[in-house]
Structure formats: C-alpha cells, structure tokens
C-alpha positions in Angstrom: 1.2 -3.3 -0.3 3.5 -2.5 -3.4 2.4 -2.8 -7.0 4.4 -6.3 -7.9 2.8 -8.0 -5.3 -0.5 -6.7 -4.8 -3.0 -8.3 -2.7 -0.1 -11.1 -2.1 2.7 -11.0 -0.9 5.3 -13.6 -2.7 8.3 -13.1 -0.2 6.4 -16.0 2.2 9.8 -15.4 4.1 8.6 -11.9 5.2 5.9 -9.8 7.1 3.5 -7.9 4.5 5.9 -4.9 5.4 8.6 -6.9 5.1 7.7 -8.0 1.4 6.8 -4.5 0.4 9.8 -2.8 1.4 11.8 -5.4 -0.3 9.8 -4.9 -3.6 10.3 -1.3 -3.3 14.2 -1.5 -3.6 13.3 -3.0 -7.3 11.7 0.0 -7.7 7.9 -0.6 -7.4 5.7 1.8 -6.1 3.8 1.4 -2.6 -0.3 0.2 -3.8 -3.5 0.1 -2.0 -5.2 -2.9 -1.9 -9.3 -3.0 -2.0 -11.2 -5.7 -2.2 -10.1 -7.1 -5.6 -8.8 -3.9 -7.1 -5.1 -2.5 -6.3 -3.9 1.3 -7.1 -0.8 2.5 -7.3 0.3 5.3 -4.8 2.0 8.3 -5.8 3.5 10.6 -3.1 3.6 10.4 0.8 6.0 7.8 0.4 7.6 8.5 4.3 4.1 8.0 5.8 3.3 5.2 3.1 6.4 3.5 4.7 5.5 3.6 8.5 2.2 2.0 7.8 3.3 -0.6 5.3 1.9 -3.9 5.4 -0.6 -2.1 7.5 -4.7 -1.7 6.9 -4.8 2.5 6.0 -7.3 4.9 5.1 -5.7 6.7 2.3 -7.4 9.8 0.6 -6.4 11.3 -3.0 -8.1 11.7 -6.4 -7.9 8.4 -8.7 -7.0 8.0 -11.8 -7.7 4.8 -13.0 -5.8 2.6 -11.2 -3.3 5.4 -9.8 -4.1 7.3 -6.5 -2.7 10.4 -6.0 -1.8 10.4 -2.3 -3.6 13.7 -0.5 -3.3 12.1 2.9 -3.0 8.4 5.1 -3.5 7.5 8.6 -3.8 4.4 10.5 -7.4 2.6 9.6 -9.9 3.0 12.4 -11.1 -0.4 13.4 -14.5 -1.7 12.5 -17.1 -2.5 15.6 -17.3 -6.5 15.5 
C-alpha cells in the first residue's frame, strides 16, 4: 500500500495498485500493511512498485513505524 492510504485504499475508482501509484505521485511513500499496523518503506522503491497492491514478504530492520527495505519478494501462499 502507500502511507496516505494505508490499509484502505480511498481511490474506489482503482485497483489497490492503482490507488498506490496514484498516491505516490503526491509524494507518499510505498507502506506495508500488517494486520492493524502500517510501516512506511524506505528504499527498493522499483521492486516495491512491481508488487504494489500485492501481498509481499518484505525484510528490513524497523524503526518504529519505518522499515528499512533489505529485501521483497512475492508472498508465498498459505496452505488452506
């Protein structure tokens, strides 16, 4: 997701990448979305992009609520 929006989107118009893409042009930054908590991302914004609006496994040290972006991938899906 992006850090305006969160956990939801408010461009109902758009795909969750859609949204997030828009909001970055204002200049937010891409955000990871966990359960209730969101965190700002901070670098690997080309591979943030292909996967946006997209479930990720992102790894990085957190700060509070800021990750620091060491590496993303495509989420593995959970056996139902």
């Amino acid at each position: 997701s992006d850090s305006m929006c969160g956990a939801q989107h408010m461009a109902k118009d758009k795909s969750a990448a859609g949204c997030t893409r828009e909001c970055l042009k204002q200049r937010t930054k891409y955000a990871l979305v966990v359960g209730k908590k969101v965190y700002t991302l901070e670098g690997h914004e080309a591979e943030l992009d292909k996967l946006a609006g997209m479930a990720a496994t992102v790894k990085g040290r957190v700060m509070g609520e800021m990750m620091t972006v060491q590496s993303v991938a495509t989420a593995k899906k959970m056996a139902e």
